[in-house]
C-alpha positions in Angstrom: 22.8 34.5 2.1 21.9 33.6 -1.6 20.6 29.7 -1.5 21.6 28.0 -4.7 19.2 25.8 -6.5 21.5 23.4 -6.4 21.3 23.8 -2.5 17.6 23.6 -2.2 17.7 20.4 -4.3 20.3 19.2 -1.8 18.1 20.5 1.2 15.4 18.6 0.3 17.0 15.3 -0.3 17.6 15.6 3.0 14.6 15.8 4.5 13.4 13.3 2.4 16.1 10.7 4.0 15.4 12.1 7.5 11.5 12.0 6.9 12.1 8.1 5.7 14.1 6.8 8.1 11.6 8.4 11.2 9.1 6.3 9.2 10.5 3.3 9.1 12.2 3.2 12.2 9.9 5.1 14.8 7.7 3.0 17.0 3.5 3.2 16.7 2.9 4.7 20.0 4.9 7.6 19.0 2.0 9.2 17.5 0.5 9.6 20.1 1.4 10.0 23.9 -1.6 11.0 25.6 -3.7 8.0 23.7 -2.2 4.9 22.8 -2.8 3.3 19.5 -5.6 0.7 19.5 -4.8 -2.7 17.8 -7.7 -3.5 15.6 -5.8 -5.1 12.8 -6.5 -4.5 9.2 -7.8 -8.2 8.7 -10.8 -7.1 10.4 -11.0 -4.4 8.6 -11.0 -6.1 5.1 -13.3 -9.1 6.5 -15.9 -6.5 8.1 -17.7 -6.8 4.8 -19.7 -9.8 4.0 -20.7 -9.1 0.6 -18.2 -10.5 -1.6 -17.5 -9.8 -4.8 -20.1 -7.4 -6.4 -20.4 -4.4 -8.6 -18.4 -2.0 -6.6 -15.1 -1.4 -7.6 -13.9 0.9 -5.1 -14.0 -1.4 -2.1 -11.5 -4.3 -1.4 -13.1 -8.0 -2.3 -10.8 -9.0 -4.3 -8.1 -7.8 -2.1 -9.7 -10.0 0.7 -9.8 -12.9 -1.0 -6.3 -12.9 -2.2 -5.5 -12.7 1.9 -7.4 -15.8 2.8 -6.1 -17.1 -0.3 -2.8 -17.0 1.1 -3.0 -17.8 4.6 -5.2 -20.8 3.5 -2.4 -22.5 1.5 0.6 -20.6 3.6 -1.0 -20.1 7.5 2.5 -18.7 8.5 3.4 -16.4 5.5 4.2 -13.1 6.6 1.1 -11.9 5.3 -0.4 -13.1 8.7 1.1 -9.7 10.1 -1.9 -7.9 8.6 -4.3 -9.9 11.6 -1.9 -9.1 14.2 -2.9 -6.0 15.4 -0.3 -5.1 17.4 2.2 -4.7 15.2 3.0 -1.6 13.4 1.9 -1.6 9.6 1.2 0.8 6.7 -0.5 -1.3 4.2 -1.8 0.4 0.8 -5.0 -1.2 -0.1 -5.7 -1.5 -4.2 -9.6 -1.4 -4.6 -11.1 -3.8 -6.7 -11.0 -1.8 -9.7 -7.7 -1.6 -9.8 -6.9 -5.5 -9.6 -9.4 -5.6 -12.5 -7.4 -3.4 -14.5 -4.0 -5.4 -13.5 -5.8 -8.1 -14.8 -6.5 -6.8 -18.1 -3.3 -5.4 -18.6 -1.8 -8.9 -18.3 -4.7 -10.3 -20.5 -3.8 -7.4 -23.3 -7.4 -7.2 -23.0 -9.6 -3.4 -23.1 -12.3 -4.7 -21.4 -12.1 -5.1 -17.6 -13.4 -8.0 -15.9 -16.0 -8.9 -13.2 -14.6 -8.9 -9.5 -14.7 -12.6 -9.6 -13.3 -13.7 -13.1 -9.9 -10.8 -11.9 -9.4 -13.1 -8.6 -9.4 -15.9 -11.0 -6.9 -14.8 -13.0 -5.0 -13.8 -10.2 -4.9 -16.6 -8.4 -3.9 -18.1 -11.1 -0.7 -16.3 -11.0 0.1 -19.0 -8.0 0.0 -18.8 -4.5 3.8 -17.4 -4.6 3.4 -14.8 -7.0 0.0 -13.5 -5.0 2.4 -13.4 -1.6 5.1 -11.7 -3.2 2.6 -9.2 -4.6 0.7 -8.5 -1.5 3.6 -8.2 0.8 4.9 -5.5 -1.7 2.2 -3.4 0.1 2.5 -4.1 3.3 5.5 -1.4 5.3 6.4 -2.9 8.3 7.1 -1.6 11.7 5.5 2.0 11.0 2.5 3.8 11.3 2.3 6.2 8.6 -0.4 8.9 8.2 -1.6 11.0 5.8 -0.2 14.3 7.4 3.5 12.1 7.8 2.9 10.9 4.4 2.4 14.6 2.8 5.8 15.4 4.6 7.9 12.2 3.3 7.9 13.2 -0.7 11.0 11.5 -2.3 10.9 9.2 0.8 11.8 5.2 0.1 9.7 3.1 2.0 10.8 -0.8 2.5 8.2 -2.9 1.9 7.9 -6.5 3.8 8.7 -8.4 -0.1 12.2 -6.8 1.0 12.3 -4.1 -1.9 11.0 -0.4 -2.0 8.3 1.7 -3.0 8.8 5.6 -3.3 6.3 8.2 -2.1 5.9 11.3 -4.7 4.0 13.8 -3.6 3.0 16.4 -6.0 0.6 19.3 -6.3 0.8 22.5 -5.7 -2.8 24.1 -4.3 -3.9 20.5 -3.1 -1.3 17.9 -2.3 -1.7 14.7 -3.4 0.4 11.4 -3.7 1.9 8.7 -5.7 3.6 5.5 -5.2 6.5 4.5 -7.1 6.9 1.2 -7.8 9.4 -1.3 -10.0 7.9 -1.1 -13.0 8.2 1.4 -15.4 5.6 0.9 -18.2 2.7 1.4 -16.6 1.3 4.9 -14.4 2.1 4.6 -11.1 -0.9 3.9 -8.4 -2.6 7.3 -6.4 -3.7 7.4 -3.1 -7.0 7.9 -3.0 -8.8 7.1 0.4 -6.3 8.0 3.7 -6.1 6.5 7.2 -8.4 3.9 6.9 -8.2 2.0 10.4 -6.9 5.3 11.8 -6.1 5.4 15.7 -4.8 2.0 15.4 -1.4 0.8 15.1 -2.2 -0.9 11.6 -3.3 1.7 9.2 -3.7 1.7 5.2 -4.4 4.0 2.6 -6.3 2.8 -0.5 -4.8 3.0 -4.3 -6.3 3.2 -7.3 -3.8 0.5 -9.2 -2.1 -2.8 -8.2 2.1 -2.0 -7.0 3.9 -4.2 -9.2 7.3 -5.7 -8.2 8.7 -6.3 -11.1 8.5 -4.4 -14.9 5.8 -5.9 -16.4 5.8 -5.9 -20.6 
């Protein structure tokens, strides 16, 4: 039997939706039934390094401090889920560098700026705008991995902000994938360090730009 292309295209919309929903509706522990997941959360993760802000863009400061930042001024926003490790997360981490070039963006500015000046200008934003912003990476009530992940292209992920992000995978000798988000104008963030806090039920992935929740100019 001849499959149309039409067919395949229809096929694999399909298993997109079935790949999607098993994401975001199946329980933690069922990764795994010989070992249970642990429940380190991903707070400690972020707060296991002491340094602050420095010269290294590829690790999370800034990230940090926008998460105190919030749980200082809001102590039950529903970023809090990120310390409770026993509840199932994905959260996709942007790395310094990639809050520093939000920040430039917004500033119409070419040069990027230090770790500490871009949490400046974010926080400036307001306290709101920061929540709304980091619970746009945060999926609730799944553990996601990078093997589940390389299976779910097309898949629609609801985020804990209440709207979607879409997973692209693309590649055809070595997989890789992007994250779709709201807005339209700018290129969409890569995943580019997998499974950090893997074996627990609160897992993240690192991305090389900020999601944005709303089309920016």
């Amino acid at each position: 039997m001849r499959i149309t292309r039409a067919g395949r295209r229809a096929a694999a919309v399909a298993t997109a939706a079935i790949v999607a929903s098993a994401l975001t509706a199946a329980p933690a522990a069922a990764h795994g039934k010989t070992k249970p997941l642990g429940t380190k959360s991903l707070a400690a993760v972020l707060t296991a390094d002491k340094s602050g802000f420095d010269h290294k863009g590829y690790d999370y400061d800034i990230l940090t401090a926008a998460v105190l930042a919030v749980l200082k001024a809001k102590p039950s926003s529903p970023v809090k889920v990120l310390a409770d490790g026993k509840t199932a997360v994905t959260a996709f981490l942007p790395n310094d560098r990639a809050f520093q070039k939000l920040v430039a963006d917004i500033q119409n500015s070419k040069r990027l700026p230090g770790e500490k000046a871009a949490f400046t200008a974010v926080a400036g934003l307001g306290i709101n705008t920061v929540e709304s912003v980091l619970l746009y990476h945060v999926v609730p009530g799944a553990t996601i991995t990078r093997k589940a992940a390389l299976k779910a292209d097309g898949a629609k992920l609801k985020t804990a902000a209440g709207s979607t992000i879409k997973v692209d995978v693309y590649g055809h000798w070595h997989k890789r994938i992007a994250l779709i988000d709201a807005d339209r104008s700018d290129r969409n963030p890569r995943v580019i360090r997998f499974d950090l806090n893997k074996g627990n039920k609160q897992i993240a992935h690192g991305i090389d730009r900020v999601l944005r929740p709303i089309n920016l100019p």
